[in-house]
Backbone as numpy.savetxt, mean C-alpha at the origin, in Angstrom:
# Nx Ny Nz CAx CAy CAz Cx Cy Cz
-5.04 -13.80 8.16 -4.73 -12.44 8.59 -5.71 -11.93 9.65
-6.63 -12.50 9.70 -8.01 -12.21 10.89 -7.26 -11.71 12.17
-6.44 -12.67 12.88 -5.90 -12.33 14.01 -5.47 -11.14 14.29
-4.39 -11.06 13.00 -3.84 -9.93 13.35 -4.82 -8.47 13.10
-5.85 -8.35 12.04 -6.59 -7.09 12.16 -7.46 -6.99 13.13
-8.01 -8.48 14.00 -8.93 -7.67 15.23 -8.04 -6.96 16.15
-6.73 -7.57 16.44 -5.79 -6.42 17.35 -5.63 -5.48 16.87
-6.04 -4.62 15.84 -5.65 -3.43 15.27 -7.24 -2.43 15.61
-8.08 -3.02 15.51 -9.11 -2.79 14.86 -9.34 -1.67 16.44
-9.81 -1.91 17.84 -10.30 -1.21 18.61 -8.75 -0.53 19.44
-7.84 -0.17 18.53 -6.93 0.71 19.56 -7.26 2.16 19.21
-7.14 2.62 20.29 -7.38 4.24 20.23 -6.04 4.70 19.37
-6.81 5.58 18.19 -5.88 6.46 17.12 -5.48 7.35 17.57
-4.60 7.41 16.99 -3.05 8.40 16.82 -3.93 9.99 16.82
-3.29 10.76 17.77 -4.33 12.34 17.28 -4.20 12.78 16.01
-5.10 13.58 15.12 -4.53 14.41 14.14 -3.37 14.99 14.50
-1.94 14.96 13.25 -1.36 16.25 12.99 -1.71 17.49 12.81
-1.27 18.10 12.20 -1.26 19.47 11.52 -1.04 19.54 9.78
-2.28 19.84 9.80 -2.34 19.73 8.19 -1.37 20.08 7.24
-1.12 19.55 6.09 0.27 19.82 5.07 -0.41 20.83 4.48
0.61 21.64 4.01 0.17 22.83 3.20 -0.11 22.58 1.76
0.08 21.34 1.61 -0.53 21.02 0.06 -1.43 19.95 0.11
-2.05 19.31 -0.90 -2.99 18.22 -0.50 -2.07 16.86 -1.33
-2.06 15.57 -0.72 -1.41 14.54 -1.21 -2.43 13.42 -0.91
-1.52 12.27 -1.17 -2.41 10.84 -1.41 -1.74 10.24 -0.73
-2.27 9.08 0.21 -2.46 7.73 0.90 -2.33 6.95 0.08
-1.27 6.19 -0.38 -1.49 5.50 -1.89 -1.70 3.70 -1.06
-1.97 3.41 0.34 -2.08 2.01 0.82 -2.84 2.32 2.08
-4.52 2.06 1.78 -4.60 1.97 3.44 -5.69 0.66 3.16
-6.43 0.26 4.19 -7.46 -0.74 4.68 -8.19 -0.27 5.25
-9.34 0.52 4.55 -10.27 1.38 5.62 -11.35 0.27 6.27
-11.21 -0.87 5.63 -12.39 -1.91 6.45 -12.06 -2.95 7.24
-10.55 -2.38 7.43 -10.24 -2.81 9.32 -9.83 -2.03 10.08
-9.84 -0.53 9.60 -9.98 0.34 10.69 -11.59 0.37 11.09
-12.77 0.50 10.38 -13.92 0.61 10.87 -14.93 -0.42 10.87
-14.31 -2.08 10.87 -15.13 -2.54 10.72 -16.29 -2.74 10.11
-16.75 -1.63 9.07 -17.82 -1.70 8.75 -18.07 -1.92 7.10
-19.45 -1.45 6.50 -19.80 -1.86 5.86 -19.04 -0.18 4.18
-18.70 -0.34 3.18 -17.66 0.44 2.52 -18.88 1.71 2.47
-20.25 1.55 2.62 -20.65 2.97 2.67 -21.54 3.47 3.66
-20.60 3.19 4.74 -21.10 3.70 5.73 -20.35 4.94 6.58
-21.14 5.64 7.74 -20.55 6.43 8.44 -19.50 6.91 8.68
-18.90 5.87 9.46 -17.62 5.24 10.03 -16.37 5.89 8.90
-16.59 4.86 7.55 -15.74 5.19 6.28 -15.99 6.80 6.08
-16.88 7.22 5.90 -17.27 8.63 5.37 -16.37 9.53 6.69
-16.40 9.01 7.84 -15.61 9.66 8.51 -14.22 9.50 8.92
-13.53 8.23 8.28 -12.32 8.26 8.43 -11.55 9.49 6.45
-12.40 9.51 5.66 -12.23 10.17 4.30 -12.05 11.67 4.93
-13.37 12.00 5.63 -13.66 13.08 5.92 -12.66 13.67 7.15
-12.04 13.01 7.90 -10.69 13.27 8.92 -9.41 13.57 8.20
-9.12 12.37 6.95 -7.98 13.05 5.99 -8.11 13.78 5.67
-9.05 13.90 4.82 -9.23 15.68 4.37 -8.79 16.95 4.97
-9.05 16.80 6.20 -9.30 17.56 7.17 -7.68 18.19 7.41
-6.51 17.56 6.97 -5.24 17.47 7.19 -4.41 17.53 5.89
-5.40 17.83 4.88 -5.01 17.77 3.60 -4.69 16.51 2.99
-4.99 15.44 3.33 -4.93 14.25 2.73 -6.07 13.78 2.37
-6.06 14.02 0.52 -7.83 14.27 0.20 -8.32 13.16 -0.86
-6.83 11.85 -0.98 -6.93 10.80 -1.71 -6.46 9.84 -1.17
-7.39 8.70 -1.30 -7.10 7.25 -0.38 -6.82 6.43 -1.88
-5.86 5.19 -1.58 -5.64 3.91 -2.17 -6.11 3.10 -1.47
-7.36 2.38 -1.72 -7.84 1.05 -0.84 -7.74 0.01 -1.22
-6.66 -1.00 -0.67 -6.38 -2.26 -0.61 -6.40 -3.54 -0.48
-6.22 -4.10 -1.58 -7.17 -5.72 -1.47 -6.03 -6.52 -1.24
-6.84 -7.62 -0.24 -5.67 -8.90 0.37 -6.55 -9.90 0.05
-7.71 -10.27 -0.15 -8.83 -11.01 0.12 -9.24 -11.32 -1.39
-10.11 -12.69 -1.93 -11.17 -12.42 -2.65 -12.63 -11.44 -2.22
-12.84 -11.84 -0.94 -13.66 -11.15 -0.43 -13.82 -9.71 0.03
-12.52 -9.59 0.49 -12.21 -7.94 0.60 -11.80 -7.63 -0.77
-11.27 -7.74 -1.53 -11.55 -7.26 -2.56 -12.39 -6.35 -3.36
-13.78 -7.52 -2.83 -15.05 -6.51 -3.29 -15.05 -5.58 -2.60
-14.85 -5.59 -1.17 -15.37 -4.64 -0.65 -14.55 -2.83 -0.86
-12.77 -3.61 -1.20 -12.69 -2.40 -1.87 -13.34 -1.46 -3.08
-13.70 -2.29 -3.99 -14.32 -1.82 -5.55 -15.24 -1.40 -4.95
-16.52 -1.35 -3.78 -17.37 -1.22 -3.75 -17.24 0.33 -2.93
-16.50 0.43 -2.15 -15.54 2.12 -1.76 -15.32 2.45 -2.42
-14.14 2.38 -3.78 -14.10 3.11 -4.57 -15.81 3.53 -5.79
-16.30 3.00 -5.65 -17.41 3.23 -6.10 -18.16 4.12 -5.25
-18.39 3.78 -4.25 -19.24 4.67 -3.33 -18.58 6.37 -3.24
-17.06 6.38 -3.18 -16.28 7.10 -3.00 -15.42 7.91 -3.99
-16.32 7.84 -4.87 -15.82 8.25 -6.56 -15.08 9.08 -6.56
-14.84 10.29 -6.03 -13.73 10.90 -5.83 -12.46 11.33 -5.24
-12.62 10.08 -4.10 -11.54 10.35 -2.91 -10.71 8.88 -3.11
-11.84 7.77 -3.68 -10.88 6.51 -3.32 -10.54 5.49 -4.50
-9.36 4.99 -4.94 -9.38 4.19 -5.71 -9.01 2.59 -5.23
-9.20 1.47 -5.84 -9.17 0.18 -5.47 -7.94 -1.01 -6.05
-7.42 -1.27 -5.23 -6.62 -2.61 -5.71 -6.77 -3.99 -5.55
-6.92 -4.57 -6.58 -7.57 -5.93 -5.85 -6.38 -7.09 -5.70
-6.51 -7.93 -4.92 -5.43 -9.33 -4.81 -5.48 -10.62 -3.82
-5.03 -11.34 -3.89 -4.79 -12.17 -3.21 -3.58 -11.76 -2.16
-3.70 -11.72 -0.64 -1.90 -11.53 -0.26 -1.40 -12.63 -0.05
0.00 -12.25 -0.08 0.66 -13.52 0.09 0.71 -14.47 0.93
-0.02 -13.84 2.85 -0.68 -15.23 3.48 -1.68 -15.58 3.18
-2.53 -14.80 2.41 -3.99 -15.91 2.46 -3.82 -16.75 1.61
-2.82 -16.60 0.06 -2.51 -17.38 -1.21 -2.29 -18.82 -0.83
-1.52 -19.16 0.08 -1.30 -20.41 0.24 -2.33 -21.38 1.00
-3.32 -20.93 1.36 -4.41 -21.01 2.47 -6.10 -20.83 2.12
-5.94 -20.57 0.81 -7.36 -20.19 0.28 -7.75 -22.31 -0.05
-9.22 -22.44 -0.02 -9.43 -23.76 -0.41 -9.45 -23.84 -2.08
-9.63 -22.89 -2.57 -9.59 -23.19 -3.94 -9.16 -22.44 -4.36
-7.62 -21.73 -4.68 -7.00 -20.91 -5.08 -7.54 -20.27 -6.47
-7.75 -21.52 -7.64 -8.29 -20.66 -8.84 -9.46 -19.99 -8.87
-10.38 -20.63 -8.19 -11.55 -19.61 -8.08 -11.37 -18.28 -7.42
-10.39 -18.36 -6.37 -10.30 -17.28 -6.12 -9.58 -16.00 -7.24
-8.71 -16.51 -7.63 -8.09 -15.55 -8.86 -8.54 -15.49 -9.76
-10.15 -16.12 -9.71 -11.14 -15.74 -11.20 -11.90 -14.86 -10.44
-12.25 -14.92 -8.97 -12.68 -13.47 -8.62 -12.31 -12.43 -9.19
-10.77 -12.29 -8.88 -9.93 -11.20 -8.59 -9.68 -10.70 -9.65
-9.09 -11.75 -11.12 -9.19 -11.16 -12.69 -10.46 -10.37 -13.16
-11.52 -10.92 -12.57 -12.98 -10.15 -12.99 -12.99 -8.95 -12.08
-12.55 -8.35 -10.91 -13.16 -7.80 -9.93 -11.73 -6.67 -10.89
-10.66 -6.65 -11.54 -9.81 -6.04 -12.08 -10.28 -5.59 -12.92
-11.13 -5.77 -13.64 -11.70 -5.57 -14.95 -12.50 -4.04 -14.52
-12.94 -3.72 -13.23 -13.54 -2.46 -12.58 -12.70 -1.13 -13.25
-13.07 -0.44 -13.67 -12.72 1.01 -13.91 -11.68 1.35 -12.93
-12.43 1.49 -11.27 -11.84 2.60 -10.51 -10.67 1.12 -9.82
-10.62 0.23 -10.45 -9.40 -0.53 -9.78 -8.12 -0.05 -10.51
-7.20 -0.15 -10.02 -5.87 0.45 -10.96 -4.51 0.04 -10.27
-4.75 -1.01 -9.24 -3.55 -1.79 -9.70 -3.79 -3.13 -9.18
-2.63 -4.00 -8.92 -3.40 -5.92 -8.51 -2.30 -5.72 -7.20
-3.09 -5.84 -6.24 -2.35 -5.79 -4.70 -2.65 -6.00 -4.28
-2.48 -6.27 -2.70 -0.93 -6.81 -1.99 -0.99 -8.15 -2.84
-0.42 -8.58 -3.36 0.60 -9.69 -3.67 2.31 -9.47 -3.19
2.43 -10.60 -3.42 4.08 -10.91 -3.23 4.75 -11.98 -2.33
5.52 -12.07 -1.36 6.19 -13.27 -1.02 6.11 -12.62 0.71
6.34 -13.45 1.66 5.65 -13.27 3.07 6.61 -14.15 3.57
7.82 -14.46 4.27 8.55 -15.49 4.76 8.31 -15.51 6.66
7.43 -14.34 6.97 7.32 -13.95 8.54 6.55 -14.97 8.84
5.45 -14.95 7.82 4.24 -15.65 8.26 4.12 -17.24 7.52
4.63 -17.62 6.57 3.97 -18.16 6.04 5.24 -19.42 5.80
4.91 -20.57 6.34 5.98 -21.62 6.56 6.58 -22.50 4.98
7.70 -23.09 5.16 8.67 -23.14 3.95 7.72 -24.08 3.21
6.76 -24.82 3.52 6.22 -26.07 2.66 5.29 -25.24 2.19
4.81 -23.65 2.49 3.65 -23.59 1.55 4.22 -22.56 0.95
5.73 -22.01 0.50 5.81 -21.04 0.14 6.16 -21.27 -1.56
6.33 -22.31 -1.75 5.78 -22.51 -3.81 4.27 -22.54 -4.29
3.33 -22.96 -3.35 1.79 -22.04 -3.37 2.12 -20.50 -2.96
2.47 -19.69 -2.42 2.58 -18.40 -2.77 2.91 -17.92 -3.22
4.45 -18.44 -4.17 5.33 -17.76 -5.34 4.53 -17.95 -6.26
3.31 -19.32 -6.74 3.17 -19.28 -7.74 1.67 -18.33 -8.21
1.25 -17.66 -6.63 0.86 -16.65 -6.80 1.11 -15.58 -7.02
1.92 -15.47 -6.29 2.92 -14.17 -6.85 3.32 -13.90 -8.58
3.26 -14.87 -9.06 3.55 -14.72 -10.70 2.49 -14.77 -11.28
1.06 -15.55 -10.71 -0.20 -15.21 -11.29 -0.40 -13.66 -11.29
-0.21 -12.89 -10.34 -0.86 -11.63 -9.74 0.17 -10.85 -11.21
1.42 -11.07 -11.14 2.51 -10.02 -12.11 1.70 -10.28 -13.25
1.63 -11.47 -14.04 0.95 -11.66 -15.12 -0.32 -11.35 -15.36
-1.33 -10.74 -14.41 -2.46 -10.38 -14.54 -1.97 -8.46 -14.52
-1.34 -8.24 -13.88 -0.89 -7.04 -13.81 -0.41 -6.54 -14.96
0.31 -7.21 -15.62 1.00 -6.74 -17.41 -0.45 -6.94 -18.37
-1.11 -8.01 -17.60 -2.34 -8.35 -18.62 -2.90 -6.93 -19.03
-3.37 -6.49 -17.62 -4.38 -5.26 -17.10 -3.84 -4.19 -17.98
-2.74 -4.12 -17.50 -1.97 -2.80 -17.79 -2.01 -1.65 -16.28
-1.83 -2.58 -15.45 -2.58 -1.72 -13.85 -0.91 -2.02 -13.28
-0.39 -1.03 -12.32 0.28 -1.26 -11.55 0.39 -2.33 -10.48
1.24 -2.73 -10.31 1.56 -4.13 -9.20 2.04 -3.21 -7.56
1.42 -4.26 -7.00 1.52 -3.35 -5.58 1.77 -4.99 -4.56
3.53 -4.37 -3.95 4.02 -5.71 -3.45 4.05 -5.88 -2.29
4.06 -6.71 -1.47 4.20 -6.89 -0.08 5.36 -7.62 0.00
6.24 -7.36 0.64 7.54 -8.17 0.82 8.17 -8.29 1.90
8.41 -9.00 3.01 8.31 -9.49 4.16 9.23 -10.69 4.55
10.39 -10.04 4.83 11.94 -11.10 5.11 12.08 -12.10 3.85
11.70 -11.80 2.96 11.78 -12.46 1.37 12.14 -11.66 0.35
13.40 -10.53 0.61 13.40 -9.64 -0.38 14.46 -10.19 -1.74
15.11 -11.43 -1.54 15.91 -11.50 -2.91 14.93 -12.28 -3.29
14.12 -12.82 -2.88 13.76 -14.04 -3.77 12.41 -13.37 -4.66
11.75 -12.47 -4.16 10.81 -11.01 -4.55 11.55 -10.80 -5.71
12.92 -10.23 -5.26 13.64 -9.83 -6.56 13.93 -10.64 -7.81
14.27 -11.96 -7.20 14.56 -12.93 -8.35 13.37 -13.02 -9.07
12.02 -13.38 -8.57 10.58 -13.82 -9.22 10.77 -12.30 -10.17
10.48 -11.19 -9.92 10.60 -10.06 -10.75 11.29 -10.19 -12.19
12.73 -10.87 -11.81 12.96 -10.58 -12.98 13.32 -12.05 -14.02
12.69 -12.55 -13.47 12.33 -13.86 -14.09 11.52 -13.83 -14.69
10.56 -13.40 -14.22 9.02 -13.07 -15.19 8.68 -11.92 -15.83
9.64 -11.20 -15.51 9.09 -9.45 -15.67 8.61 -8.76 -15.00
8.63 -7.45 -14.46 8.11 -6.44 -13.95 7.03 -5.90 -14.83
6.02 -5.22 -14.60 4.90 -4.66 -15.42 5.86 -3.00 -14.86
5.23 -2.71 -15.71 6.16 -1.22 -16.10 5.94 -0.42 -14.65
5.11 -0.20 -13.85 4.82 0.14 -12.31 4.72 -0.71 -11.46
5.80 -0.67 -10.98 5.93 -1.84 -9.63 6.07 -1.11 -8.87
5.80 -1.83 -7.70 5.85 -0.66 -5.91 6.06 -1.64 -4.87
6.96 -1.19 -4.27 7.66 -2.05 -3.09 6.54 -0.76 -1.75
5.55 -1.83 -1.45 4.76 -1.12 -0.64 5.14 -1.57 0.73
5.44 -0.25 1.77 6.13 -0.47 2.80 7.33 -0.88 2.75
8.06 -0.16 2.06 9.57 -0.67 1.52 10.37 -0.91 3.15
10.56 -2.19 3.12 11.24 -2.68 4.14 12.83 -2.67 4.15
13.60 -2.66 2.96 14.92 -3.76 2.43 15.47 -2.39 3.11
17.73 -3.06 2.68 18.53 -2.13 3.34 18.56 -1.44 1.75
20.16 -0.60 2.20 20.34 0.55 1.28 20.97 -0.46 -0.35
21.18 -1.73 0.05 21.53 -2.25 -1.21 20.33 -2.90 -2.00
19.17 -3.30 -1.35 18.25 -3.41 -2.04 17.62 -2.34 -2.51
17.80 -0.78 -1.69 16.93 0.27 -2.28 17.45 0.63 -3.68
19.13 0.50 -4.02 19.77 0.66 -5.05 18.98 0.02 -6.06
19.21 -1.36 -6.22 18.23 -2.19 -7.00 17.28 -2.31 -7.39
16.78 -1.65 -6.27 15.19 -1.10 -7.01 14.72 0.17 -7.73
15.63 0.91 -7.35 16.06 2.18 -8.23 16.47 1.87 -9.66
17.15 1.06 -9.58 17.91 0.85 -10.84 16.73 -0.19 -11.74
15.64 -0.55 -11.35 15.08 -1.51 -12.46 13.91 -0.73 -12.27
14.16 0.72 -11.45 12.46 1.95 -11.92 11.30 1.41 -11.42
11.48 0.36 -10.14 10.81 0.07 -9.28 10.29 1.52 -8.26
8.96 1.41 -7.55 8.60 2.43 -6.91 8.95 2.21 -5.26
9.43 2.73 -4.61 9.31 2.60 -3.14 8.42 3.72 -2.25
7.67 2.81 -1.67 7.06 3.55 -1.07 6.86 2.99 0.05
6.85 4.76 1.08 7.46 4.84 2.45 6.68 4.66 3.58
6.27 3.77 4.51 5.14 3.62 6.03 5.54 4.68 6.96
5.03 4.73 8.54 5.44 4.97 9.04 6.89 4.37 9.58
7.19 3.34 9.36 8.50 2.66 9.84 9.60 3.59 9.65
9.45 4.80 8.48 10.64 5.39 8.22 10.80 6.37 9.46
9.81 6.33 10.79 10.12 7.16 12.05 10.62 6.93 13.04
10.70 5.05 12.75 10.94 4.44 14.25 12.02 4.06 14.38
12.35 4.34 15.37 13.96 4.26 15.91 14.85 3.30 15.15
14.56 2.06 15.52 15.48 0.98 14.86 14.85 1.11 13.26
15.02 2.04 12.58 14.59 1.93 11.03 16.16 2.81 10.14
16.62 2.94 10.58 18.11 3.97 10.23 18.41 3.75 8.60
18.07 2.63 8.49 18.38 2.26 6.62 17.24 2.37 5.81
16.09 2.90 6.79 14.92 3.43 5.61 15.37 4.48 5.43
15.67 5.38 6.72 15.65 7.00 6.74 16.98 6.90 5.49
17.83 6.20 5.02 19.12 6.78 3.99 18.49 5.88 3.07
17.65 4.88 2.77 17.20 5.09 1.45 15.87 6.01 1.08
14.93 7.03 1.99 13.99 7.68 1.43 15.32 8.47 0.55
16.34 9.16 1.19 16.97 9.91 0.61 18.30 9.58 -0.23
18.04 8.43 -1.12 18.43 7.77 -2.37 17.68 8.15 -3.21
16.15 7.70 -2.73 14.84 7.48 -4.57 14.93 8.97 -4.98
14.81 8.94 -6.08 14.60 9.44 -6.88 13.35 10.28 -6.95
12.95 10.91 -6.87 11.52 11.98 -6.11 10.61 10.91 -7.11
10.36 11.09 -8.54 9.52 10.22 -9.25 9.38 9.10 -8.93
10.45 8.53 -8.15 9.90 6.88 -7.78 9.61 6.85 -6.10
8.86 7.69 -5.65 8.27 8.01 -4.68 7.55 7.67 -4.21
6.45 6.88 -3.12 5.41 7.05 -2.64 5.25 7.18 -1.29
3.88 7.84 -0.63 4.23 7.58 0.72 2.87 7.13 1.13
2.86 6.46 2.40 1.48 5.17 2.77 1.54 5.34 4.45
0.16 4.94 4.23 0.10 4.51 5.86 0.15 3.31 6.17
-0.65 2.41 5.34 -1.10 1.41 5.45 -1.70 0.94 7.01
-2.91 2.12 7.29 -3.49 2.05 8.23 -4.37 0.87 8.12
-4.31 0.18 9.67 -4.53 0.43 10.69 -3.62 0.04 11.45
-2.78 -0.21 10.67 -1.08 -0.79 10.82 0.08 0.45 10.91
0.87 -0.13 12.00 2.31 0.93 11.54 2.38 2.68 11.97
1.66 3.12 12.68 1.28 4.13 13.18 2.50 4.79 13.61
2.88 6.07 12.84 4.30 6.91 13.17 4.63 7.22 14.17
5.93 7.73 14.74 6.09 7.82 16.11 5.72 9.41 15.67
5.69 9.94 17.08 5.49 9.75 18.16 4.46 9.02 19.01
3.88 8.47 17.93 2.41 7.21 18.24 2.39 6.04 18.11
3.53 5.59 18.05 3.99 3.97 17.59 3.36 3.18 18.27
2.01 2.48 17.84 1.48 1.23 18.56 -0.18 2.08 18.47
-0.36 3.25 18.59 -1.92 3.49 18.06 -2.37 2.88 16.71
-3.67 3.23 16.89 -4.42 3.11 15.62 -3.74 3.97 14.85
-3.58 3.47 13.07 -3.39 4.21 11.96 -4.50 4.75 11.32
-4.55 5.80 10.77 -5.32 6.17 9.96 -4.74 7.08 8.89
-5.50 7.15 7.55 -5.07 7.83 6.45 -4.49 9.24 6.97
-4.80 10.45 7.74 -4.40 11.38 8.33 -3.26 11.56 9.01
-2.78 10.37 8.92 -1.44 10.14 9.53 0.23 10.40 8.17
-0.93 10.54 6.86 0.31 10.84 6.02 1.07 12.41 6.59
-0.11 13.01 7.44 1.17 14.71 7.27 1.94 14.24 8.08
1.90 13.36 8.85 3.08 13.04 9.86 4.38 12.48 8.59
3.87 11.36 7.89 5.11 10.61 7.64 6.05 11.75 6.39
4.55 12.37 5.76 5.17 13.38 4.71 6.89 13.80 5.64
6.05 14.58 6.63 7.22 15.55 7.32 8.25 15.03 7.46
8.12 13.16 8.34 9.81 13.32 8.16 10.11 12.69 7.28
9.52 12.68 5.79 10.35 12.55 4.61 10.77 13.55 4.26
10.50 14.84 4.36 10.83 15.89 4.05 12.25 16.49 4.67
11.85 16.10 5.68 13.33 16.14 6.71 14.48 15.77 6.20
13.84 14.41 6.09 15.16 13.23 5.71 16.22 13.80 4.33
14.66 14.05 3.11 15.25 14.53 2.08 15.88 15.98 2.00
15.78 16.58 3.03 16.00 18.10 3.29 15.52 18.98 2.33
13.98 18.53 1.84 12.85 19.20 0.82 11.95 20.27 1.34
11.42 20.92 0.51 10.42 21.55 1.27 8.70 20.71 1.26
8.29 20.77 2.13 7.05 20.33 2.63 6.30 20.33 1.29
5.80 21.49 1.15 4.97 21.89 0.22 5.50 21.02 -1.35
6.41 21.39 -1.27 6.71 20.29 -3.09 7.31 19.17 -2.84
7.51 18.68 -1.57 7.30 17.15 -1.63 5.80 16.41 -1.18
5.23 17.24 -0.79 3.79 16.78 -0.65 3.10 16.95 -2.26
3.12 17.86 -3.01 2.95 17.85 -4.70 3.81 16.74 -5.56
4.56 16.48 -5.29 5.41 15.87 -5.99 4.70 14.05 -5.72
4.66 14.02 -4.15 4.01 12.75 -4.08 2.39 12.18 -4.58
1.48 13.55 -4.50 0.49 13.48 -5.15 0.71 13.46 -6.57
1.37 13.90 -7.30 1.86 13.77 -8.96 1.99 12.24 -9.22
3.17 11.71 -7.93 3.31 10.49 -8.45 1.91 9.10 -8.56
1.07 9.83 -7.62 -0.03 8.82 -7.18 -0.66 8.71 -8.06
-1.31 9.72 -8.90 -1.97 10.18 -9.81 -1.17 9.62 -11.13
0.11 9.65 -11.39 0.52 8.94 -12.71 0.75 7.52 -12.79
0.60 6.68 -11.45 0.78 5.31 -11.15 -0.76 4.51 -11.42
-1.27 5.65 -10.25 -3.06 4.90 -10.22 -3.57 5.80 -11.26
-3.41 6.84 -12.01 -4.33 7.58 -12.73 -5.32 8.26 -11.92
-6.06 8.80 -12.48 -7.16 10.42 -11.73 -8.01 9.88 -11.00
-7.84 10.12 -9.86 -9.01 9.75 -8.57 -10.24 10.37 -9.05
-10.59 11.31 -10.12 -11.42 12.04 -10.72 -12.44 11.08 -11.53
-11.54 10.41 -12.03 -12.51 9.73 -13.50 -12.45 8.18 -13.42
């Protein structure tokens, strides 16, 4: 994944919006490839301190890595009240690590953290990741679910031109009672399906960009409780900024045109999405 985050890493960001009138949660970002740096430093303290600023006053920080991993737990630690941690293997590095089990004895121990609260990005990757190594990534993908029911932590999925076969592994093995289709990509017949087995979808900026027409009619399928909304900065940056830097501050943008879409009001769909963050990951507080 290297490649692709140094191209992310030095593009000039998206301006602030205009702050939401309520405060909500970022439930997917990567603050340590927007700033390169070290989880308690400056840089971080000032991408926290910019959400805020817009009313976005809770980050989800995201593990793809054994190694990033730590470095999330070690943000949410530093960041005791703004950030919580997910740890995982993703689904390109899974097939590509030299010693896969050691790495997922990282990741089971690095779960065991308080402020971690769910096992993510896992899941299935067909963009990137070629057909001979993709039974090393499924059979990560079922390590990660089974550590996830272990935990009792929410599963947080990445799914990427592989959405039946995502689906099939699910229910072959089981879903852990919070699942989340992070960056929900699929059409309106997969959004059904995932509705129907109380799967979570949650929404990127993609739901702004032009050719996206079957996100914008499934935000306004889910079910408000099976809600989320993400940046997954430093990636995916909403239009009218499509191709800047992302950053967590970029949720009042995507809030709005979910709000649109759903023909909600601002204010209690921005509460409603913080409710859901908070009953998935539990209290950014404690």
């Amino acid at each position: 994944m290297a490649d692709r985050h140094n191209r992310d890493i030095d593009r000039p960001r998206a301006p602030l919006p205009e702050p939401l009138p309520v405060a909500t949660v970022d439930s997917h970002v990567h603050m340590e490839i927007i700033t390169d740096t070290a989880p308690d430093s400056q840089e971080v303290a000032d991408v926290i301190t910019e959400a805020k600023s817009v009313n976005v006053d809770r980050i989800v920080q995201v593990g793809y890595s054994a190694e990033q991993s730590k470095w999330c737990v070690a943000a949410a630690e530093k960041w005791n009240t703004s950030v919580l941690a997910t740890v995982a293997l993703h689904p390109n590095e899974a097939p590509i690590v030299v010693d896969l089990e050691a790495d997922w004895a990282v990741i089971a121990k690095l779960a065991e953290h308080p402020r971690v609260r769910a096992i993510g990005e896992t899941g299935l990757d067909y963009f990137r990741t070629p057909p001979e190594l993709r039974a090393r990534q499924r059979e990560s993908f079922k390590w990660h679910i089974e550590l996830a029911k272990k935990t009792n932590k929410a599963l947080v999925i990445h799914d990427r031109d592989s959405h039946d076969d995502v689906l099939s592994v699910l229910l072959e093995v089981g879903a852990p009672e919070k699942t989340i289709f992070h960056c929900f990509s699929g059409d309106i017949a997969m959004a059904k399906t995932c509705i129907k087995h109380g799967y979570i979808l949650s929404f990127a900026g993609t739901l702004t960009f032009k050719n996206a027409p079957e996100l914008r009619e499934a935000v306004k399928l889910a079910p408000i409780d099976q809600l989320l909304v993400e940046t997954d900065s430093p990636f995916l940056a909403p239009m009218p900024h499509r191709g800047a830097g992302n950053t967590p501050a970029q949720i009042a943008t995507i809030v709005r045109a979910m709000a649109t879409e759903r023909d909600s009001d601002l204010g209690e769909l921005a509460f409603a999405l913080s409710n859901n963050a908070e009953r998935i990951f539990g209290s950014f507080a404690s």
